[in-house]
C-alpha positions in Angstrom: 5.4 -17.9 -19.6 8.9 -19.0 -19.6 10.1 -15.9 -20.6 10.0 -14.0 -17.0 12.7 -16.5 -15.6 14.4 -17.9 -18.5 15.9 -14.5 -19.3 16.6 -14.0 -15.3 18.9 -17.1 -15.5 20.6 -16.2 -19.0 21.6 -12.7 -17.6 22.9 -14.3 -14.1 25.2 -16.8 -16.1 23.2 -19.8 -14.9 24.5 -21.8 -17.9 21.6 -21.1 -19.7 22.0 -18.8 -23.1 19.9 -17.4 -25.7 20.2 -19.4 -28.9 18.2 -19.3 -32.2 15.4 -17.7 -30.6 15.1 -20.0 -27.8 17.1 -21.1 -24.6 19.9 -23.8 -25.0 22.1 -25.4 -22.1 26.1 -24.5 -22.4 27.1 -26.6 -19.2 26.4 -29.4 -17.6 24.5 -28.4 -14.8 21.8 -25.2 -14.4 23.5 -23.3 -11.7 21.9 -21.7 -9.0 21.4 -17.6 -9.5 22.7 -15.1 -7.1 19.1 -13.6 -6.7 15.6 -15.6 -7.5 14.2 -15.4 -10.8 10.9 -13.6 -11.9 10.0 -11.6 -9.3 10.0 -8.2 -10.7 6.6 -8.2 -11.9 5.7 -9.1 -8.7 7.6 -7.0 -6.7 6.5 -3.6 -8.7 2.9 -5.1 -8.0 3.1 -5.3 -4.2 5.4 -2.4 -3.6 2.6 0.1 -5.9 -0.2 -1.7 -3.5 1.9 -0.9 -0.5 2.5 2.6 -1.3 -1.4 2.8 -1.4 -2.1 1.6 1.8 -4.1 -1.7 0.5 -1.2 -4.5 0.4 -2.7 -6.2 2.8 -6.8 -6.2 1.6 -5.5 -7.3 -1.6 -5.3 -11.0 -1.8 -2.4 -11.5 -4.2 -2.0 -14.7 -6.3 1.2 -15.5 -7.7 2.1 -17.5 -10.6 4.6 -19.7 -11.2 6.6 -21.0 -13.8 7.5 -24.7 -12.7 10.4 -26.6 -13.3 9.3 -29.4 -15.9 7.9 -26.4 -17.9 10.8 -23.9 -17.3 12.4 -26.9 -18.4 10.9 -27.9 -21.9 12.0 -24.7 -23.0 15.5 -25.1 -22.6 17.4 -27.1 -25.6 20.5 -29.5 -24.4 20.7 -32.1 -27.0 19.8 -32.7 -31.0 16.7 -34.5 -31.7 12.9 -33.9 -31.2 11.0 -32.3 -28.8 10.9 -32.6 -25.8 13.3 -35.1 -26.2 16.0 -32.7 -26.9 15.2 -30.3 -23.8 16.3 -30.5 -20.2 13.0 -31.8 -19.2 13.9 -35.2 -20.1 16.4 -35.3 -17.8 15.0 -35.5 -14.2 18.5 -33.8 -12.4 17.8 -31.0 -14.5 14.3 -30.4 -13.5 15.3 -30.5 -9.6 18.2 -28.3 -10.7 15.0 -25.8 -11.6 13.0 -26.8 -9.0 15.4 -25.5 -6.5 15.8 -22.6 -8.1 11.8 -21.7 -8.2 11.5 -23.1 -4.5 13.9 -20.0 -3.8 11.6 -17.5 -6.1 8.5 -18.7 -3.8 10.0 -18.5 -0.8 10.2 -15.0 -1.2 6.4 -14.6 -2.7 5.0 -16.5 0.1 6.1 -13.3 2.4 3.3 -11.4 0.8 1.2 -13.5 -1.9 -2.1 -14.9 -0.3 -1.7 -18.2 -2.7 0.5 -19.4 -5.2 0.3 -21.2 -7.7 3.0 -23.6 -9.8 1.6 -23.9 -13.5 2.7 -27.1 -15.3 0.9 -26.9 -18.5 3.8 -29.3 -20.2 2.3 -32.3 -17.7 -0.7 -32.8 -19.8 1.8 -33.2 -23.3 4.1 -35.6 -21.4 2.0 -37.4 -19.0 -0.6 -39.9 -20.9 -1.3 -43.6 -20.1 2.4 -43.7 -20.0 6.0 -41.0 -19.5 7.9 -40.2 -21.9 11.3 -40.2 -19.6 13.1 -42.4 -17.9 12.0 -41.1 -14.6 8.8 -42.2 -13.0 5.4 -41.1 -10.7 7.5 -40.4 -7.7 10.2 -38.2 -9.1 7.3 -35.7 -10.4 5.9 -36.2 -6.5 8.8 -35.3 -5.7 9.9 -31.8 -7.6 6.1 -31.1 -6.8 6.7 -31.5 -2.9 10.0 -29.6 -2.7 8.6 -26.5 -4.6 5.1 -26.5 -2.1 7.5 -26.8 1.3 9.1 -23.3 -0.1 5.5 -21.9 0.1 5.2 -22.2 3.6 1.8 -21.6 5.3 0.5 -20.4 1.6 -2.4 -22.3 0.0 -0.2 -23.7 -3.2 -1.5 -25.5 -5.8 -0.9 -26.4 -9.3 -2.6 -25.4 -12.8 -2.3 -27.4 -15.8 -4.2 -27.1 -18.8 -5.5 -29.4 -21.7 -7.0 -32.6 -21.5 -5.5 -34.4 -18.0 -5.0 -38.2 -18.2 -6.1 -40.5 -15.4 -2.5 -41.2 -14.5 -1.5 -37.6 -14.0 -4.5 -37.1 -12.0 -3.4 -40.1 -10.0 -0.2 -38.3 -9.6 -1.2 -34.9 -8.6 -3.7 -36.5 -5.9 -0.2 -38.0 -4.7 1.0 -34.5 -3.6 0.8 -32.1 -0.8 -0.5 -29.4 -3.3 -3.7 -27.6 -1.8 -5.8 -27.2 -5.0 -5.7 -28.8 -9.2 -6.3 -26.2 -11.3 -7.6 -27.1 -15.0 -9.6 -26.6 -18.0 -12.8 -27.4 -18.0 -15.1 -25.4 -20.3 -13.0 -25.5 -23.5 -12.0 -29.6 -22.3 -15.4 -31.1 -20.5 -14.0 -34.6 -20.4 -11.7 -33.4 -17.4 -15.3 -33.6 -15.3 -14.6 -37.1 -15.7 -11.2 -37.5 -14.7 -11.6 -37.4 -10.2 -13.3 -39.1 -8.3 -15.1 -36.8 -5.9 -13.7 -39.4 -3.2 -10.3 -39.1 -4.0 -10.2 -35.4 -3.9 -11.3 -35.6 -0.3 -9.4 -38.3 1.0 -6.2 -36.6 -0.2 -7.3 -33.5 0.6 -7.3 -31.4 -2.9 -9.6 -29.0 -3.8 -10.5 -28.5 -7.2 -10.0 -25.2 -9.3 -12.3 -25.4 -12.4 -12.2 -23.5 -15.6 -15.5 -21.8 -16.1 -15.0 -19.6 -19.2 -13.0 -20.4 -22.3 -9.3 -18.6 -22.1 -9.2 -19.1 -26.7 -12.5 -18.3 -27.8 -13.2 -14.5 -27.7 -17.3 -14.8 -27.1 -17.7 -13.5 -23.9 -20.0 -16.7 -21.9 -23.0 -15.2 -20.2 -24.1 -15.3 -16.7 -26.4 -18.4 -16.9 -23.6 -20.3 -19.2 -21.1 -19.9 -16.6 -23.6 -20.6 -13.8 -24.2 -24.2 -15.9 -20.9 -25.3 -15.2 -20.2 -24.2 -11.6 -23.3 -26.3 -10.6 -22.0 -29.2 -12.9 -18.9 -28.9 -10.2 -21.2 -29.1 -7.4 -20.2 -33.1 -7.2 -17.0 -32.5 -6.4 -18.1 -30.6 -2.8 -19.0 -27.3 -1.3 -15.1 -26.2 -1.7 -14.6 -25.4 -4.6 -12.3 -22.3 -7.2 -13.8 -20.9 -9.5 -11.4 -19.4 -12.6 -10.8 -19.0 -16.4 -9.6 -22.0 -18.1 -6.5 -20.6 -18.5 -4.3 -17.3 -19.3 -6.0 -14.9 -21.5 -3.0 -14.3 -23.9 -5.0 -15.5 -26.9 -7.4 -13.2 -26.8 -4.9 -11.0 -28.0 -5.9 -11.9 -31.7 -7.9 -9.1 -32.7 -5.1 -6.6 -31.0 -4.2 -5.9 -26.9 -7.0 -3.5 -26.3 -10.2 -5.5 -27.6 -8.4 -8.8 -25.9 -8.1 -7.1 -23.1 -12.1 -5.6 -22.8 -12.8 -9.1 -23.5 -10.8 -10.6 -20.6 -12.4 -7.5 -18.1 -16.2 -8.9 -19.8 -15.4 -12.5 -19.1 -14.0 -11.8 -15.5 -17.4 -9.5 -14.8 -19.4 -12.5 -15.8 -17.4 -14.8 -13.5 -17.4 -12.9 -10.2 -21.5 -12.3 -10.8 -22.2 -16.1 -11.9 -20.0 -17.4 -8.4 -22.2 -14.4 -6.8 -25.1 -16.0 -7.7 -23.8 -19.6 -6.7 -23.4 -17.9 -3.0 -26.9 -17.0 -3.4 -28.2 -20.3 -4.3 -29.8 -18.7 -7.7 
């Protein structure tokens, strides 16, 4: 997922390179690009629903590489990971996040929401950091990329299990919606207090259908856990737990019948919720 803007940066001379596989830091500073990075996906999608007349009955979401992810992948220093990646240095990761603030300043011109995915904040962010920097520096990054999205509903996903204290920190933001895992990690039902999300204004995206196990879940499992949501308020997003790259296993084309299956099941079991069935 860090692919799509990583290579971007290399090829603008950002200071990023290509090394061993991976992405290493030649300079002290990541420089900003002449043009945002990782739009051209997006752009070939709204320009082909443009030319057919329907850009603007399609309700586009966009996705989001963030910075403290964008960051993990980029090497600057011997050692262990992440230690040994920009991430662990918190300049760096606004150095990114200004960058991405650019990328979503141009998808909030035609994206209906947006979304910044942070899976690395679940590996870094336990009972305590693992950097120097603290609570109000992630706030922080978080904040400035969400003011680039304008009047766009923006929120974040971040997969695995979620700590207390990065739910703490997330409910500190002025993202719109929390995106996680919750049928493939069921102990994240635990982890807000249907209070909190309403007080700070968050509404929750929850994970309905596993995004690693190729079983396709069936109407009536799916419809299990939306009502187990139903604590958390009337407002709710319903989604897979995460990407569906993984389902890849068994080869491209039966991962991808399997993704179409699980996405059919989804829209009918949230059809149903509508329903009050």
């Amino acid at each position: 997922m860090g692919k799509q803007f990583l290579d971007d940066l290399v090829k603008e001379d950002c200071g990023i390179v290509n090394k061993d596989g991976g992405y290493s830091l030649k300079k002290k500073r990541i420089e900003e690009p002449a043009s945002p990075p990782g739009l051209e996906l997006y752009k070939w999608t709204a320009n082909h629903l443009k030319s057919e007349g329907v850009l603007g009955k399609v309700k586009l979401k966009a996705c989001v590489t963030g910075p403290f992810t964008l960051a993990s992948y980029i090497k600057t220093s011997a050692g262990a990971f992440p230690f040994d990646t920009a991430i662990s240095d918190i300049e760096k990761v606004r150095q990114l996040a200004s960058i991405i603030s650019r990328t979503c300043s141009v998808l909030a011109e035609n994206a209906y929401v947006i979304s910044v995915d942070e899976p690395i904040l679940s590996v870094i962010v336990g009972r305590k950091l693992f950097f120097k920097y603290d609570e109000r520096d992630i706030v922080g990054v978080y904040n400035d990329v969400r003011r680039s999205c304008r009047e766009r509903p923006t929120g974040s996903h971040v997969c695995g299990r979620i700590s207390p204290r990065l739910a703490e920190i997330l409910l500190r933001t002025e993202l719109d919606f929390l995106s996680h895992e919750f049928h493939d990690t069921a102990e994240n039902f635990k982890v807000y207090d249907p209070r909190d999300l309403k007080e700070n204004g968050k509404i929750l995206s929850v994970g309905c259908v596993s995004s690693r196990n190729p079983k396709v879940e069936t109407v009536d499992e799916i419809l299990k856990a939306m009502k187990r949501s139903a604590e958390y308020g009337d407002d709710l997003i319903f989604t897979p737990d995460c990407g569906f790259k993984k389902l890849r296993a068994d080869g491209p084309e039966v991962g991808y019948e399997v993704a179409k299956a699980k996405l059919r099941n989804l829209v009918e079991s949230a059809s149903r919720l509508r329903r009050g069935a």
